[in-house]
C-alpha positions, 0 to 999 in steps of 0.5 A: 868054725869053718871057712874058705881061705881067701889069701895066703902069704907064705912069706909072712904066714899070714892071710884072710879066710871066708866065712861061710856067713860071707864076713871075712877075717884076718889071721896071722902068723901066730894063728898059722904056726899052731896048725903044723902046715906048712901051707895053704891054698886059696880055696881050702877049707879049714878049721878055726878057733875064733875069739873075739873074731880074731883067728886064734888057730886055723888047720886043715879042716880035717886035722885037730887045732890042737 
């Protein structure tokens, strides 16, 4: 699943991303922590697993989740 990062919190690794449906959705520090990144900027496309509409992996969108 694709989306848009809406909000970034570098202190506590967490935020929200856009869905291109226009739903939003909550990732945490868990989530962010698989990716390797050590950032993300409002407005970056990225990659996502989705459970349960819980954001289990996010990565860059041309990077692999795992």
């Amino acid at each position: 699943m694709q989306a848009t990062v809406a909000t970034y919190s570098p202190e506590t690794r967490s935020g929200t991303v856009l869905l291109d449906d226009g739903r939003q959705l909550s990732f945490d520090a868990n989530a962010f922590d698989r990716s390797g990144l050590r950032m993300l900027r409002l407005g970056q496309r990225v990659v996502m697993r989705v459970v349960d509409d819980h954001v289990e992996a996010i990565n860059h969108i041309a990077l692999p989740l795992d």
